[in-house]
Phi, psi and omega in degrees: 000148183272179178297317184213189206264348177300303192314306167330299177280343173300301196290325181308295243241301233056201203207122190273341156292345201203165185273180151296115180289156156275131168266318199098329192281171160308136192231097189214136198314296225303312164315277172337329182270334170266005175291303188295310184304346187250318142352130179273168186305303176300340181285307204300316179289348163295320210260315170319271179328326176274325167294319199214049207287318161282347185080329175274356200236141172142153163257025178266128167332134185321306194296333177305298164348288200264350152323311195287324181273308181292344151315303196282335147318312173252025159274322173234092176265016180228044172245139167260353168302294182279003148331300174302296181274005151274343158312287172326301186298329165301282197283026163244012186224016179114177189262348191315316174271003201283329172283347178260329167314308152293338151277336174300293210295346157280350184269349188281319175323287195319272154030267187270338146335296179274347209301000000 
């Protein structure tokens, strides 16, 4: 098992700062996805902020992306900071999300409105 769920995508996926480690272990997406599907909101955002620290740069798959922010939406569905950067990361991938993108970003408004 790796140490962290950071490690994990390093090693499927690589790391565009660094090499890729050797581990040993079997390294097959599924793990990794249910491993990410279990993951509390800081491990996945350590691994996001590590991986993908400008949000556009990084070798973790799009889809991985945004798996990873709706996780992490629905564990703190009331910060709007990460509201914002789950967004940001949608309208950097194309437009097929650009409405759910503008929605987060009213639910962030909405938010800090009653806040």
């Amino acid at each position: 098992m790796h140490s962290s769920l950071t490690a994990h995508a390093r090693c499927l996926y690589g790391d565009e700062y660094g090499p890729t480690p050797v581990c040993g272990l079997e390294h097959r997406e599924h793990y990794f996805v249910e491993e990410l599907t279990f993951a509390d909101a800081d491990a996945i955002l350590a691994m996001l902020r590590a991986l993908a620290p400008n949000i556009v740069d990084g070798y973790l798959p799009v889809w991985v992306r945004n798996l990873a922010y709706r996780l992490v939406l629905l564990q703190r569905p009331d910060e709007p900071a990460l509201l914002r950067e789950a967004a940001q990361n949608l309208w950097l991938h194309g437009p097929d999300w650009d409405d759910v993108a503008a929605g987060l970003v009213e639910r962030a408004d909405a938010l800090e409105a009653s806040g």
